[in-house]
C-alpha positions as CSV (number, residue, x, y, z in Angstrom):
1,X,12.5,23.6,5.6
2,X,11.1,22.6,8.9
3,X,9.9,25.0,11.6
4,X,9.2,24.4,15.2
5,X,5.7,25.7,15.9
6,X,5.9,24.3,20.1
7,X,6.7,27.1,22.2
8,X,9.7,28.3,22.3
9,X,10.5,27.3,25.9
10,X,10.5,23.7,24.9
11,X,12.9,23.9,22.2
12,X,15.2,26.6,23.4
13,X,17.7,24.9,25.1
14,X,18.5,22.6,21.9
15,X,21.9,22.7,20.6
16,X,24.3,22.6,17.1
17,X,23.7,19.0,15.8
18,X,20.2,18.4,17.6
19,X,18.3,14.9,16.4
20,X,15.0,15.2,14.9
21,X,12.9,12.6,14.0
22,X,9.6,14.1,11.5
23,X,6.8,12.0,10.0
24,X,5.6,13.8,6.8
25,X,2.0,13.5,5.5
26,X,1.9,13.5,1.7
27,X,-1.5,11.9,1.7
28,X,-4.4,11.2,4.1
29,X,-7.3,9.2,2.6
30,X,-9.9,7.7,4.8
31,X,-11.5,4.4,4.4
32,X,-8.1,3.8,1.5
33,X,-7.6,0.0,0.3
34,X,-4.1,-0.7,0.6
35,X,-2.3,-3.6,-1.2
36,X,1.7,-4.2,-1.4
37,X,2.9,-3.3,-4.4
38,X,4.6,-6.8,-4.6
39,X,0.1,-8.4,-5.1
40,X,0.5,-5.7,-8.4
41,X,1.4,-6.5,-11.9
42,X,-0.1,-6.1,-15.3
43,X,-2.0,-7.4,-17.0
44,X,-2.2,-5.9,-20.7
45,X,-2.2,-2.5,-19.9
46,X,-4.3,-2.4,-16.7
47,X,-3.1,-3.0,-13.2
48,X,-4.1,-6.4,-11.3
49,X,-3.9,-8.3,-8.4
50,X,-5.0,-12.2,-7.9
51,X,-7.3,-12.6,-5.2
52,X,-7.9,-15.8,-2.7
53,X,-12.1,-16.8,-3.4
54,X,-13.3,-19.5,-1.8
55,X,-9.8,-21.5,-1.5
56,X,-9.3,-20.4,-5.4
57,X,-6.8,-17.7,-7.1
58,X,-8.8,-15.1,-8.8
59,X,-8.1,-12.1,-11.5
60,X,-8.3,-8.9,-10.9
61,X,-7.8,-5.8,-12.6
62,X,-7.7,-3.0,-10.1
63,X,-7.5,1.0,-10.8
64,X,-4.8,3.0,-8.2
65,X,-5.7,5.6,-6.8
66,X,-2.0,6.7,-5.7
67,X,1.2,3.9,-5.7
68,X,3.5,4.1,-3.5
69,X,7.5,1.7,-2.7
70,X,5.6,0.1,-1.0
71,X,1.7,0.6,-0.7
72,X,-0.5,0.9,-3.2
73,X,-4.3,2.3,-2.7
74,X,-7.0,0.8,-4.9
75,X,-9.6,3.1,-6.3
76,X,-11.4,0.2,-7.9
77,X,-11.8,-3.1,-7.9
78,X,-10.9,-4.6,-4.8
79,X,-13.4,-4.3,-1.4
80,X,-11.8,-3.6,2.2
81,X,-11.0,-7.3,3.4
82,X,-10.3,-9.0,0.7
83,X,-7.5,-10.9,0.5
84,X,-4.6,-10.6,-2.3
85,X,-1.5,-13.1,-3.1
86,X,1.7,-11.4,-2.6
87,X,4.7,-12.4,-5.4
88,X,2.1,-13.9,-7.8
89,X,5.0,-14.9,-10.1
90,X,4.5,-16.9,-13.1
91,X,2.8,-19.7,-11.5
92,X,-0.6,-18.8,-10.4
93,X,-3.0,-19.2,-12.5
94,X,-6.5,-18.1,-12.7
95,X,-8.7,-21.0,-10.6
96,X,-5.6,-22.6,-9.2
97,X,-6.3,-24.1,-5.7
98,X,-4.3,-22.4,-3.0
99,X,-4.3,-22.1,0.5
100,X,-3.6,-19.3,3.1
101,X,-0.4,-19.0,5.0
């Protein structure tokens, strides 16, 4: 349920069928690392993400803090800035040379 907390003289002359748009907070967390979910995937049974270090693809296993569709935030292992490879797939290898698009 959603209630209208403006007052009232901005809301009264609203109709049957009115339009609302809402944004709904579930979670505020400052200074959160965000990944996509689509960097994720496991390895064994811990969470990981393959990071770009110095031109290279690097391991590593990361802890969530919350996981979202489409957002993840990282608790631990990953520093604000750092750089993650999105749709790993089977390919990338620990070490493997790659380059930034």
């Amino acid at each position: 349920m959603i209630d209208l907390t403006s007052p009232a003289e901005k809301w009264q002359a609203l109709g049957d069928g009115y339009r609302m748009d809402a944004r709904i907070v579930v979670t505020s967390l400052d200074d959160a690392v965000k990944v996509p979910v689509s960097a994720l995937f496991r390895a064994g049974g811990e969470w990981a993400v393959f990071t770009v270090t110095e031109g290279r693809a690097a391991r590593r296993i990361v802890h969530l803090a919350r996981r979202g569709g489409l957002e993840a935030v990282v608790s631990k292992g990953l520093a604000p800035g750092d750089r993650v490879i999105v749709y790993p797939g089977d390919a990338i290898k620990e070490g493997l040379r790659v380059s930034v698009r």
